[in-house]
VMD Tcl script that draws the C-alpha trace (Angstrom):
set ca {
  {-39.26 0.51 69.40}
  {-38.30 -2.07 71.91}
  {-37.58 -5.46 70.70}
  {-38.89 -7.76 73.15}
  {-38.79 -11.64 73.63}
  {-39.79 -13.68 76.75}
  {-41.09 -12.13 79.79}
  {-40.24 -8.70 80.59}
  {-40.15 -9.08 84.61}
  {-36.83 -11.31 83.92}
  {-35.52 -8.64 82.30}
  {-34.70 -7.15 85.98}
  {-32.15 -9.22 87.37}
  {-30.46 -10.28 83.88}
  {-27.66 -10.03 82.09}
  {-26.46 -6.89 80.24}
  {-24.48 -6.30 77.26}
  {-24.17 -2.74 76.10}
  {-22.74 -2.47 72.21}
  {-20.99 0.85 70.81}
  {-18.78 1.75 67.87}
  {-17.84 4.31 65.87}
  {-16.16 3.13 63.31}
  {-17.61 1.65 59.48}
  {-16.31 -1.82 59.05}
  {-15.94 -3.66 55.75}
  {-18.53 -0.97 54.39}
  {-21.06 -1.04 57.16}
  {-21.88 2.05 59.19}
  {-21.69 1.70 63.03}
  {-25.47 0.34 63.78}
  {-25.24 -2.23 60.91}
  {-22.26 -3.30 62.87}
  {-24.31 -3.48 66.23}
  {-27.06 -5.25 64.89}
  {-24.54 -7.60 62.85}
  {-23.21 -8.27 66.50}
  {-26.38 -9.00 67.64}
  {-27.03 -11.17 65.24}
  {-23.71 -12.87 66.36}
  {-24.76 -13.27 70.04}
  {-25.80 -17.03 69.40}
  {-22.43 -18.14 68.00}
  {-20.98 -17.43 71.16}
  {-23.73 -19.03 73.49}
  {-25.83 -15.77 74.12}
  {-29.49 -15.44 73.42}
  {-30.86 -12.06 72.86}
  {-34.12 -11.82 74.91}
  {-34.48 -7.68 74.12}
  {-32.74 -5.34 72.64}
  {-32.98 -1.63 73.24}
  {-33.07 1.10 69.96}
  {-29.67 2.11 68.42}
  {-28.67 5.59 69.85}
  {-25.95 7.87 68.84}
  {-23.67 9.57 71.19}
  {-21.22 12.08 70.98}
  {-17.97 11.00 70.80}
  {-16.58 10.58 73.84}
  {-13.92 12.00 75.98}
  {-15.64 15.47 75.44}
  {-14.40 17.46 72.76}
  {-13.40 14.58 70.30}
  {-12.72 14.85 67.05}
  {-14.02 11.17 66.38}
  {-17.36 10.12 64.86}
  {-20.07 9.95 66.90}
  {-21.01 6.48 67.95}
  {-23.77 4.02 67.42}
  {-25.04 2.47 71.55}
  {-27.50 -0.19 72.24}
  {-28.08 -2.64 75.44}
  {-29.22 -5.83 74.99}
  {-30.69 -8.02 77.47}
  {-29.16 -11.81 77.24}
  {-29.81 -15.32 78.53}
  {-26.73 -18.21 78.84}
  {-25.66 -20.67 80.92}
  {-22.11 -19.56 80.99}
  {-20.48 -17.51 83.43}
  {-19.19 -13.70 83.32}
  {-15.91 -15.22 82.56}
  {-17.19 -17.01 79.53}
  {-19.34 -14.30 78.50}
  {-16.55 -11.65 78.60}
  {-14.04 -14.10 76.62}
  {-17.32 -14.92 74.04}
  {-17.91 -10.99 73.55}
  {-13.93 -10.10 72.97}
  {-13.84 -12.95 70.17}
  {-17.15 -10.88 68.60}
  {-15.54 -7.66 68.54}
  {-11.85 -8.85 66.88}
  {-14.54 -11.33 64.40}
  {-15.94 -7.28 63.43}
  {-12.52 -5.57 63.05}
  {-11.51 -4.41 66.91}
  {-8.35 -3.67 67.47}
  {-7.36 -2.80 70.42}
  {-5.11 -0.02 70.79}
  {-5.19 2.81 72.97}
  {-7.85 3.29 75.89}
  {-10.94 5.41 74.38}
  {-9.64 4.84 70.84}
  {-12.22 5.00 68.03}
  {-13.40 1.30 67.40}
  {-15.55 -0.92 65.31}
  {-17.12 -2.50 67.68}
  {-17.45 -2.52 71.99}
  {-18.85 -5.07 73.99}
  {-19.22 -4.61 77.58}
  {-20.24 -6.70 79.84}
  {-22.19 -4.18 82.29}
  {-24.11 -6.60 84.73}
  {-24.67 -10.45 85.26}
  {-27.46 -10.99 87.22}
  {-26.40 -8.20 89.82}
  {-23.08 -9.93 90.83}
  {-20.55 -8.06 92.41}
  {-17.28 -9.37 90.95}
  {-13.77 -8.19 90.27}
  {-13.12 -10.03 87.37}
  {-15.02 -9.55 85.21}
  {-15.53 -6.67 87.03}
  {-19.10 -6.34 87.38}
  {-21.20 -3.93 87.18}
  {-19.15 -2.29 85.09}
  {-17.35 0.32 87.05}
  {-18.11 3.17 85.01}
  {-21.71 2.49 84.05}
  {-23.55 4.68 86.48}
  {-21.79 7.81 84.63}
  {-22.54 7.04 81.34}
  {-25.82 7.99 79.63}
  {-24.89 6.58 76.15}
  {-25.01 2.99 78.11}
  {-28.36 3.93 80.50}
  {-30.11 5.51 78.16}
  {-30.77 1.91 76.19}
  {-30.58 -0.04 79.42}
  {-33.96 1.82 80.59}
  {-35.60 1.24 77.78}
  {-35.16 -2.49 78.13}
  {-35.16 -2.42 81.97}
  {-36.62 0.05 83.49}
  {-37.00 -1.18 86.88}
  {-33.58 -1.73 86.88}
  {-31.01 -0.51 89.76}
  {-27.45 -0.41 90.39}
  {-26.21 -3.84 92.06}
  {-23.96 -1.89 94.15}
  {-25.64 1.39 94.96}
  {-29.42 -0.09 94.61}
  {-30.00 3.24 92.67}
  {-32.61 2.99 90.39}
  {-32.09 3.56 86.91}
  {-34.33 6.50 86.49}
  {-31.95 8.47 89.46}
  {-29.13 7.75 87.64}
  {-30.51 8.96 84.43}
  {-31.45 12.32 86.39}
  {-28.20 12.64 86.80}
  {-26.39 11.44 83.28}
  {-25.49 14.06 80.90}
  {-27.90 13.27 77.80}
  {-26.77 16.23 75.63}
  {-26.34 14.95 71.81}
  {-27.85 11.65 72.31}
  {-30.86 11.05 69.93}
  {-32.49 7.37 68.61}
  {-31.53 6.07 65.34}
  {-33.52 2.72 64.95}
  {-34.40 -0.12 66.28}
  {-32.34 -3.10 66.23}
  {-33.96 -4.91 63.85}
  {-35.05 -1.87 61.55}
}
mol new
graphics top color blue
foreach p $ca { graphics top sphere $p radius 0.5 }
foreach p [lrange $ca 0 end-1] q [lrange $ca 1 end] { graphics top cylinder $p $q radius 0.2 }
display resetview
């Protein structure tokens, strides 16, 4: 289920946060971290308008040995900039154990910002370059958008989902649940 608040035509030029980890922290599996997260949003000036269901993925690159993860997208409202935004989500994932280490390390939690009102920006960079490719971050975004298209391309989301390798990926819950 789709967790909506406000008016859902707003939702298609808005801001977009997708949230993924795979590791437990302090006891918590991965979508009790997400939705802790969520939760968090407001402490660093974001307000959650809709959230998409928690989805697991397989661990990605292909072949992994890691857990699989827990993905979500939610759709926010602020009136700061990416900057700001970007700065406000990496303080959220080091508050719920991120450490950054290697590039597609296991993690507790990952915040991305993946599109700000369909700015085209190189830092942050925005959209996020590799969101067109990845299912585990679409997936939730057309749930909560799904008139939604690619700033740069002006692909639609449901083209890009045609073309996004699904396999493994399955709902958990819904943020709230």
């Amino acid at each position: 289920m789709v967790n909506r608040v406000g008016n859902v035509a707003a939702v298609r030029r808005g801001i977009y946060v997708a949230l993924g980890g795979n590791v437990p922290w302090q006891g918590r599996i991965s979508a009790d971290v997400l939705r802790l997260a969520l939760g968090s949003f407001p402490d660093i000036g974001l307000q959650v308008l809709a959230a998409s269901r928690i989805w697991e993925s397989p661990a990605w690159p292909e072949g992994s040995r890691a857990p699989a993860y827990a993905n979500a997208v939610a759709h926010v409202d602020t009136a700061l900039g990416p900057s700001q935004v970007l700065e406000g989500l990496h303080v959220l994932e080091a508050r719920y154990g991120r450490v950054r280490s290697e590039r597609n390390a296991p993690r507790t939690l990952d915040l991305d910002l993946i599109d700000y009102q369909s700015r085209l920006s190189s830092y942050p960079m925005l959209p996020h370059p590799r969101l067109a490719g990845r299912a585990f971050v679409l997936v939730p975004l057309a749930e909560i958008a799904p008139r939604w298209r690619h700033p740069v391309t002006g692909m639609r989301i449901d083209r890009l989902l045609r073309r996004a390798d699904r396999t493994g990926m399955r709902p958990l819950a819904a943020p709230s649940d």
